[in-house]
FILUMMAR-376876 format. One record per atom (N, C-alpha, C): residue in three letters; x, y, z. Coordinates in steps of 0.02 Angstrom, whole numbers, padded with zeros to 5 digits, always signed. Layout:
<sites>
AlaXYZ ...
</sites>
This chain:
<sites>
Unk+00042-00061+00000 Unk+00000+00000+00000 Unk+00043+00063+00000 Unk+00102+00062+00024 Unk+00141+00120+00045 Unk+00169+00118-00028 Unk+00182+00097-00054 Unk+00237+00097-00129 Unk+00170+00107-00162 Unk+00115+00098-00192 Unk+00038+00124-00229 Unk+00051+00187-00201 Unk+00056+00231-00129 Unk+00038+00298-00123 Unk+00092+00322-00149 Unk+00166+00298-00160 Unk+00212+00326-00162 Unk+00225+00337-00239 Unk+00190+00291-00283 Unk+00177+00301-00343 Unk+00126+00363-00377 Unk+00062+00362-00334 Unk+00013+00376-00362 Unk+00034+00435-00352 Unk+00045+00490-00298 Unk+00047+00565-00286 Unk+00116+00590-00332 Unk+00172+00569-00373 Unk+00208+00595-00408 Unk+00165+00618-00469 Unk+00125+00543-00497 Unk+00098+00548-00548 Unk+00051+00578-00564 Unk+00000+00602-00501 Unk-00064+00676-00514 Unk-00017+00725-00504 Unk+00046+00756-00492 Unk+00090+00785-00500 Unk+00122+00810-00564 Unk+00136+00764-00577 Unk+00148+00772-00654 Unk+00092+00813-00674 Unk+00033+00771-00684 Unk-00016+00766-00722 Unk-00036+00838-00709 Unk-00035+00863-00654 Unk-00080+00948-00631 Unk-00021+00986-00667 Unk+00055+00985-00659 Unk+00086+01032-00682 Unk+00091+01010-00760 Unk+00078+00947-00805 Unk+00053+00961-00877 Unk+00016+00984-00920 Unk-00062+01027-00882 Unk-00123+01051-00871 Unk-00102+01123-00930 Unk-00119+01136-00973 Unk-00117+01165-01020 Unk-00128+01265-00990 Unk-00089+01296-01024 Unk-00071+01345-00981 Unk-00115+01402-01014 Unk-00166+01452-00947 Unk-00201+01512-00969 Unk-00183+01561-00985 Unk-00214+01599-01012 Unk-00202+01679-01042 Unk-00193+01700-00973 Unk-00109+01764-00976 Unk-00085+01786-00921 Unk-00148+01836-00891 Unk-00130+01834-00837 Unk-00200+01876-00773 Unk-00178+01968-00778 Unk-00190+02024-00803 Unk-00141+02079-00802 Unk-00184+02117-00739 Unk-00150+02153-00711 Unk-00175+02171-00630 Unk-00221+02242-00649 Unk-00228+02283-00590 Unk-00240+02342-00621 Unk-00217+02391-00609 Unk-00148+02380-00619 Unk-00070+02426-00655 Unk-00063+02402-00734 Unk-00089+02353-00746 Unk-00047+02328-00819 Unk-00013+02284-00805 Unk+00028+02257-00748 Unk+00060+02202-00744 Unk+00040+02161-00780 Unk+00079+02103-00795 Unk+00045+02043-00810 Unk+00093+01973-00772 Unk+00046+01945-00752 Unk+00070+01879-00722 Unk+00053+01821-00744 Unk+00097+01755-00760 Unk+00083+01717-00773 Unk+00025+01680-00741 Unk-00013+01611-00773 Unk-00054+01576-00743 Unk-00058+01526-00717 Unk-00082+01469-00683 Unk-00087+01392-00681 Unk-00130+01374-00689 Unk-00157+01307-00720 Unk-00240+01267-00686 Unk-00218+01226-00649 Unk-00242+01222-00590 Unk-00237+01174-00527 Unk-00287+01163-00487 Unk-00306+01093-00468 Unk-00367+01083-00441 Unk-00432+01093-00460 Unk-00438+01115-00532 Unk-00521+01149-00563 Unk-00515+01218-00553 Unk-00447+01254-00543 Unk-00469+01323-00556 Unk-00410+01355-00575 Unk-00413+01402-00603 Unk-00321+01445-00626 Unk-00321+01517-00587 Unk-00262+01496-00553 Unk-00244+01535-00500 Unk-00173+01582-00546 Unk-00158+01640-00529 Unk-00115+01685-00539 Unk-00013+01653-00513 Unk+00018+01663-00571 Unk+00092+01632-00538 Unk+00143+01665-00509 Unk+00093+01731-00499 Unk+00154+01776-00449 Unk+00095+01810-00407 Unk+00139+01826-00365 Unk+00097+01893-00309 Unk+00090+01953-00334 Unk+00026+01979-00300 Unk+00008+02016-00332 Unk+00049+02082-00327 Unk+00045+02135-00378 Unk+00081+02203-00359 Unk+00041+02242-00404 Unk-00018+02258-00377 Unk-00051+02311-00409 Unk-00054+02372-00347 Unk-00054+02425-00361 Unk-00048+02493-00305 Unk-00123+02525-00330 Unk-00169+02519-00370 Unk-00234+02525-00373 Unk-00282+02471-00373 Unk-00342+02507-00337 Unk-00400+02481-00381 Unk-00422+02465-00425 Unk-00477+02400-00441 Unk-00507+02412-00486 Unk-00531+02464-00534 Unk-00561+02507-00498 Unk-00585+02585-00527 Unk-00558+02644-00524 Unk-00483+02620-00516 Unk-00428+02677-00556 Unk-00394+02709-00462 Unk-00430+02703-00434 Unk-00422+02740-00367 Unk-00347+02713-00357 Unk-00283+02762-00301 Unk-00222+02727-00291 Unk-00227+02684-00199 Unk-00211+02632-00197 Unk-00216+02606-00125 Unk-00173+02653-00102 Unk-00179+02671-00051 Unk-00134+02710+00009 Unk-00048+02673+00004 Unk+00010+02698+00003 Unk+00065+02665+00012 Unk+00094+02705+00068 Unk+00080+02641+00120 Unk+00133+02666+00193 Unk+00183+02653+00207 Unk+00228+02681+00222 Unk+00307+02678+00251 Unk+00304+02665+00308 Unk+00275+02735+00320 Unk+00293+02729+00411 Unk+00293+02687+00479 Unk+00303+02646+00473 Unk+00310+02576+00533 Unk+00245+02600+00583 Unk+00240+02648+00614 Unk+00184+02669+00665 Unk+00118+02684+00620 Unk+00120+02716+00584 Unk+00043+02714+00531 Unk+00034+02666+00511 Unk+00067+02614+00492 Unk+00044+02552+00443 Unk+00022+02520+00521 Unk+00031+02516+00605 Unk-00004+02483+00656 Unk-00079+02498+00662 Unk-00068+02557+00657 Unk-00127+02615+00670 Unk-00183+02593+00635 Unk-00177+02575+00562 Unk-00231+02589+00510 Unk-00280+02540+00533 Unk-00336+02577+00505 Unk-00420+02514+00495 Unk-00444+02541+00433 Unk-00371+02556+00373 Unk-00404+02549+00315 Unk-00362+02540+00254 Unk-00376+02517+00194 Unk-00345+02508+00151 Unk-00250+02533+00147 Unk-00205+02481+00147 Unk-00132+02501+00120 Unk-00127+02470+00113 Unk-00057+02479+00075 Unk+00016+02415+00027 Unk+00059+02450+00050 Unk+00125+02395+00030 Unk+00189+02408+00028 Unk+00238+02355-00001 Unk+00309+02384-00022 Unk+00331+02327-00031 Unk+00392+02322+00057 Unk+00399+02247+00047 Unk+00439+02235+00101 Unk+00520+02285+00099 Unk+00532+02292+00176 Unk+00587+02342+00168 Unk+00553+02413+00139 Unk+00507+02430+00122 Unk+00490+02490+00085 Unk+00556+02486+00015 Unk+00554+02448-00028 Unk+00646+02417-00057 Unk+00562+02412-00141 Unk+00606+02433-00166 Unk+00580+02429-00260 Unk+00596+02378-00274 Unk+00650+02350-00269 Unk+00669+02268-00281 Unk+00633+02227-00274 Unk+00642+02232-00200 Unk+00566+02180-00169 Unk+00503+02190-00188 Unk+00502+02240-00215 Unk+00406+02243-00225 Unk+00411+02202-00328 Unk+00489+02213-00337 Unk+00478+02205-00418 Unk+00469+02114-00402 Unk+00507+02092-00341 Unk+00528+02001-00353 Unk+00474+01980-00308 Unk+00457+02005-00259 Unk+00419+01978-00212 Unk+00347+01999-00216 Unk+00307+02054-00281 Unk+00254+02068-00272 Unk+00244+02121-00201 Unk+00196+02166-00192 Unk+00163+02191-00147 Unk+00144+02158-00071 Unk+00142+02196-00014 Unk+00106+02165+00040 Unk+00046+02201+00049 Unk-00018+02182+00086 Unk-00066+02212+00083 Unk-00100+02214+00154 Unk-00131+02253+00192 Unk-00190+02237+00231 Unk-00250+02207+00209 Unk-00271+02194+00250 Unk-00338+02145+00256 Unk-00399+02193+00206 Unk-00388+02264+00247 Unk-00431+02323+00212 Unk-00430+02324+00150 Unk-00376+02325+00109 Unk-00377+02323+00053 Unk-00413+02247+00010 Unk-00380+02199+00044 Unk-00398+02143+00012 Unk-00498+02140+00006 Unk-00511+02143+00065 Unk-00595+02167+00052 Unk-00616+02238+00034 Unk-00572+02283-00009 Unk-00610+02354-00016 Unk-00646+02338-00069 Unk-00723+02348-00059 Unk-00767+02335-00112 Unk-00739+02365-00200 Unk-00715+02427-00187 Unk-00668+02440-00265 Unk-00626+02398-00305 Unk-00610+02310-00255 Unk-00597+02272-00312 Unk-00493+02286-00317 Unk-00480+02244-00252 Unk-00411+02223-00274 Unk-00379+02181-00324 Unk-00438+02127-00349 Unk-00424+02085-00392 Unk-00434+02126-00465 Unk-00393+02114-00507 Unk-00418+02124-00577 Unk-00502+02108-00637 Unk-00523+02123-00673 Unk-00588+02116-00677 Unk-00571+02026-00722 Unk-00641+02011-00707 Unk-00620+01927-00700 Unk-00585+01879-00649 Unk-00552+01916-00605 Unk-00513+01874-00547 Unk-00539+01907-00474 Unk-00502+01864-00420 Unk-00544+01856-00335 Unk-00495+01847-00311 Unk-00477+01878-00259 Unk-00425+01853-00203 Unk-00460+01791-00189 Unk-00396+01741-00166 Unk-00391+01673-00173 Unk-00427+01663-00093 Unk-00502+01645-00094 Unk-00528+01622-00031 Unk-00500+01553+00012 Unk-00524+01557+00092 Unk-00511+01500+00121 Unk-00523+01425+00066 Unk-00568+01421+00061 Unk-00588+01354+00019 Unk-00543+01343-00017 Unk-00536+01401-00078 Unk-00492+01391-00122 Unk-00420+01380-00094 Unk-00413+01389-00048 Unk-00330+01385-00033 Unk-00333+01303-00014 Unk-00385+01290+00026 Unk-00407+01219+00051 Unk-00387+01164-00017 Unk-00446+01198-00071 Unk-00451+01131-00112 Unk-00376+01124-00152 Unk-00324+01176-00157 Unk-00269+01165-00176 Unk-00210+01129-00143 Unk-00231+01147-00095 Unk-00161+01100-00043 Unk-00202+01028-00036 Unk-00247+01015-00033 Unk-00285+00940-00032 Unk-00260+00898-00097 Unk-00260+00931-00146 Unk-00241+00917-00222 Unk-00165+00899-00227 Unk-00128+00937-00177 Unk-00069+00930-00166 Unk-00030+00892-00102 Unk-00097+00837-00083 Unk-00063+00794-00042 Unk-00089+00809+00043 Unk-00119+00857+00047 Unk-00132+00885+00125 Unk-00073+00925+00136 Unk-00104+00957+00202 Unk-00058+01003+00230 Unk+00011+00981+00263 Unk+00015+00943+00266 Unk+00095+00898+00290 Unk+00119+00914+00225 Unk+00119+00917+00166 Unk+00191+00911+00112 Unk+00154+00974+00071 Unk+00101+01014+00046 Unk+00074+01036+00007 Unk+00118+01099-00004 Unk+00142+01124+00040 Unk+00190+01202+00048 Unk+00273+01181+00019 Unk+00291+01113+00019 Unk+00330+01110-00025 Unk+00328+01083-00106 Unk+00270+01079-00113 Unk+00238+01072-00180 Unk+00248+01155-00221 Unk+00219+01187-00163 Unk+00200+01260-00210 Unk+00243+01314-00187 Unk+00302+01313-00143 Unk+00363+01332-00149 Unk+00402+01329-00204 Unk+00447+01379-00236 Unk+00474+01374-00271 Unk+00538+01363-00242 Unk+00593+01351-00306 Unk+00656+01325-00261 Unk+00732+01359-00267 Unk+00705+01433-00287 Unk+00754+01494-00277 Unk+00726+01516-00224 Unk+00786+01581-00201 Unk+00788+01638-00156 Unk+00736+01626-00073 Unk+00747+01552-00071 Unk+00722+01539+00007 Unk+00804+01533+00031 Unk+00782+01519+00101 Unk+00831+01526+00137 Unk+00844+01431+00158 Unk+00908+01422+00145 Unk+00919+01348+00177 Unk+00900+01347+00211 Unk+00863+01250+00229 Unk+00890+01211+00179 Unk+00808+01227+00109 Unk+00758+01247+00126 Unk+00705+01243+00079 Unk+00656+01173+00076 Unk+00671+01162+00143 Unk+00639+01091+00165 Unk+00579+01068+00091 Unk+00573+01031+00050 Unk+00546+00988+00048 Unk+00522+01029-00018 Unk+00559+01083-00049 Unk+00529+01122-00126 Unk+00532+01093-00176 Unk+00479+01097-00210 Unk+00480+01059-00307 Unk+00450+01080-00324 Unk+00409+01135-00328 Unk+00376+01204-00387 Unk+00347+01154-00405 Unk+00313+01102-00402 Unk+00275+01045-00437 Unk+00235+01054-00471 Unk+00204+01116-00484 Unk+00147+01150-00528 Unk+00154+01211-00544 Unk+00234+01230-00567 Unk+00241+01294-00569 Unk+00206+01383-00516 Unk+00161+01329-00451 Unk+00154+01377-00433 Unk+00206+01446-00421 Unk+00260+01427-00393 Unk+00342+01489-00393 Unk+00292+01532-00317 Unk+00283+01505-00247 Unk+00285+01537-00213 Unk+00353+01559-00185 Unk+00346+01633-00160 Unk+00410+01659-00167 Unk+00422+01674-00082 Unk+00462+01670-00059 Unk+00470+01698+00007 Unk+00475+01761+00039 Unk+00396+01806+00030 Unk+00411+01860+00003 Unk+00411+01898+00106 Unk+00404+01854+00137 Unk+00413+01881+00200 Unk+00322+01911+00227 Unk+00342+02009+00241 Unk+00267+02000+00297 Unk+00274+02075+00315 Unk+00217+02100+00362 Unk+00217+02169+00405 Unk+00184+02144+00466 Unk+00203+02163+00528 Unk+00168+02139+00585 Unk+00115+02182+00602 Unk+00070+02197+00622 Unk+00005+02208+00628 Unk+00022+02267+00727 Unk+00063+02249+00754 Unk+00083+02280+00816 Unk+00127+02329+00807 Unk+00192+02320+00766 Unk+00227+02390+00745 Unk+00263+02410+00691 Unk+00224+02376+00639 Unk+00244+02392+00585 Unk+00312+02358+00557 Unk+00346+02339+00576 Unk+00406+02329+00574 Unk+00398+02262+00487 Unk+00445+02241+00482 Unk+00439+02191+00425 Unk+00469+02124+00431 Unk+00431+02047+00437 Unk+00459+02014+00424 Unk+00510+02013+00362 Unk+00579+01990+00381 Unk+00619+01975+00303 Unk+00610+01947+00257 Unk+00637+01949+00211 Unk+00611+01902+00134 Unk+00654+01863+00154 Unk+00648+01782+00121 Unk+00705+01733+00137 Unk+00668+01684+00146 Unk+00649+01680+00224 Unk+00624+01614+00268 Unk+00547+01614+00265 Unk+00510+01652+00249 Unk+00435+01656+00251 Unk+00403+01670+00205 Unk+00348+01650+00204 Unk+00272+01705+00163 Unk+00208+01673+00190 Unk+00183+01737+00219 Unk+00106+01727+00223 Unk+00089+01761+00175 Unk+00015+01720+00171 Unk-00016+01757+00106 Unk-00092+01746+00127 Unk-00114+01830+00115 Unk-00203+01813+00145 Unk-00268+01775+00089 Unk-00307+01755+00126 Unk-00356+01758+00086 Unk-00421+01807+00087 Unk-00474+01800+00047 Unk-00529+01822+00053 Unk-00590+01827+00107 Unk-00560+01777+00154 Unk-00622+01740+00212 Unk-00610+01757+00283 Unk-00655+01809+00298 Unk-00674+01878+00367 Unk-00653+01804+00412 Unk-00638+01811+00482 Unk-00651+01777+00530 Unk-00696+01810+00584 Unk-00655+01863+00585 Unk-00705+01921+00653 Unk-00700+01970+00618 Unk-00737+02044+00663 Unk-00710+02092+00659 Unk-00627+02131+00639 Unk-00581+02081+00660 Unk-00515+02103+00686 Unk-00480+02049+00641 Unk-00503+02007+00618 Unk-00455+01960+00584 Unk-00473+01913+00539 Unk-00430+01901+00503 Unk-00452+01849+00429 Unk-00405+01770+00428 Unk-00433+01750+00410 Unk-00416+01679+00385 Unk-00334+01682+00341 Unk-00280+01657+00361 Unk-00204+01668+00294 Unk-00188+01585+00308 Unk-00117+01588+00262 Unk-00101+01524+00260 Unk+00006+01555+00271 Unk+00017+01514+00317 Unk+00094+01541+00290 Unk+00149+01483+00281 Unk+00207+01489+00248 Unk+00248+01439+00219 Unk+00324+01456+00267 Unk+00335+01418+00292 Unk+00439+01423+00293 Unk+00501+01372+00256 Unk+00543+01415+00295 Unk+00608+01377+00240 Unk+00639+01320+00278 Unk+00619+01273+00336 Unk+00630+01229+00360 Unk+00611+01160+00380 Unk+00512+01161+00346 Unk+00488+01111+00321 Unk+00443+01136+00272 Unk+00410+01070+00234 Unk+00344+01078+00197 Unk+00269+01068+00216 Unk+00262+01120+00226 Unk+00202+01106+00281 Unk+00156+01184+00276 Unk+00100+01181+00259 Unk+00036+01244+00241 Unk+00022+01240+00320 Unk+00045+01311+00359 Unk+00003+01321+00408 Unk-00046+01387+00401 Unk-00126+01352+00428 Unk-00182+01389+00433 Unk-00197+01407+00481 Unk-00219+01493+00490 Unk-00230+01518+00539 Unk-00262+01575+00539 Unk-00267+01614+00591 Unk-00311+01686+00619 Unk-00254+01732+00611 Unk-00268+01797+00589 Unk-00239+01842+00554 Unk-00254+01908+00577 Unk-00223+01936+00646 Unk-00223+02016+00606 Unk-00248+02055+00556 Unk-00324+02089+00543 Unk-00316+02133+00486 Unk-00266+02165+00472 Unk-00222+02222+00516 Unk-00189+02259+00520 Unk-00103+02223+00496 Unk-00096+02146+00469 Unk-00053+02128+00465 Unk-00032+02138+00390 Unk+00008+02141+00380 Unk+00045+02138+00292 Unk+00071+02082+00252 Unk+00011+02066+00228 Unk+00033+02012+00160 Unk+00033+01997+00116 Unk+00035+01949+00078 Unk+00063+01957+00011 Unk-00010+01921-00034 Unk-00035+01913-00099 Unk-00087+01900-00127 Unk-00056+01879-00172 Unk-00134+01794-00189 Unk-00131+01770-00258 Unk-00217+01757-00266 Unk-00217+01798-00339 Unk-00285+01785-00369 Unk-00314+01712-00391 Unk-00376+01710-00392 Unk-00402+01645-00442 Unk-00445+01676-00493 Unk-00443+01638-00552 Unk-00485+01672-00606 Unk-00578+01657-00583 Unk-00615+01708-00591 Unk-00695+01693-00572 Unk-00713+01628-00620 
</sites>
């Protein structure tokens, strides 16, 4: 039985990252990011970095370590406040933004809900190995426990903002990344990855925290 499982999960592996590839997702800057189909739906292959709305409006961009604690409303940034990082690692976001009815996602696409994050790591084996499925296997920090981009997802280690003082997780060893799905008043549903096993941890989130986004197409 153990050599059948050990067979079968390479080979829907294969099979999801052979899955014929979508028209790129373009944000609403113009970006454009590549795509995947995985699990019954095509999700976006980079994080997001759009600094507007849907309807042209600019999200707020905070620096300041003490304002970005403060807020109960829409900002971005890139990690480090660093152009680099926002060009390799995509944008971080509050919670505010991710639900501002003006539409963080591009028209046709949704920040990637709880479920949806669910039915992808299930597809990818459960949460014990699924985060080294959709890790990519540059610019983490040794050793990169357990990475094989297995579906071209290319999650990147784009790090974080803490929600208490602003300050910035580093790029390297981490990425949380939110989804779409309220928990309370004060906090949302994320998922985050490190560089020392493979393993999707799910949890309660800080609005006020800074992270990083991937779309699914509607």
């Amino acid at each position: 039985m153990k050599t059948l499982r050990a067979l079968i999960l390479p080979l829907f592996l294969f099979t999801a990252s052979c899955q014929s590839p979508s028209t790129p997702m373009t944000d609403n800057d113009g970006n454009s990011s590549g795509t995947l189909a995985a699990a019954g739906m095509v999700w976006s292959a980079e994080n997001l970095r759009a600094t507007h709305f849907r309807n042209g409006d600019p999200i707020p961009e905070v620096t300041d370590p003490e304002e970005w604690a403060s807020l109960t409303s829409p900002a971005c940034c890139s990690n480090a406040n660093s152009a680099e990082n926002q060009t390799r690692y995509g944008r971080l976001y509050n919670w505010y933004a991710v639900n501002d009815p003006r539409g963080l996602a591009p028209v046709g696409w949704h920040v990637a809900t709880d479920s949806e994050w669910t039915r992808l790591t299930e597809s990818l084996g459960g949460d014990e190995s699924a985060g080294g499925a959709l890790k990519a296997t540059e610019l983490w920090t040794e050793p990169n426990e357990g990475a094989t981009d297995a579906i071209g997802f290319r999650l990147l280690p784009a790090g974080g903002r803490r929600d208490t003082d602003g300050d910035f997780l580093a790029t390297g060893g981490y990425s949380r990344m939110w989804t779409a799905t309220e928990l309370s008043p004060k906090a949302a549903e994320g998922r985050s990855f490190v560089y020392f096993d493979g393993r999707v941890r799910k949890g309660k989130v800080s609005k006020k925290t800074g992270l990083a986004v991937r779309c699914v197409k509607d």
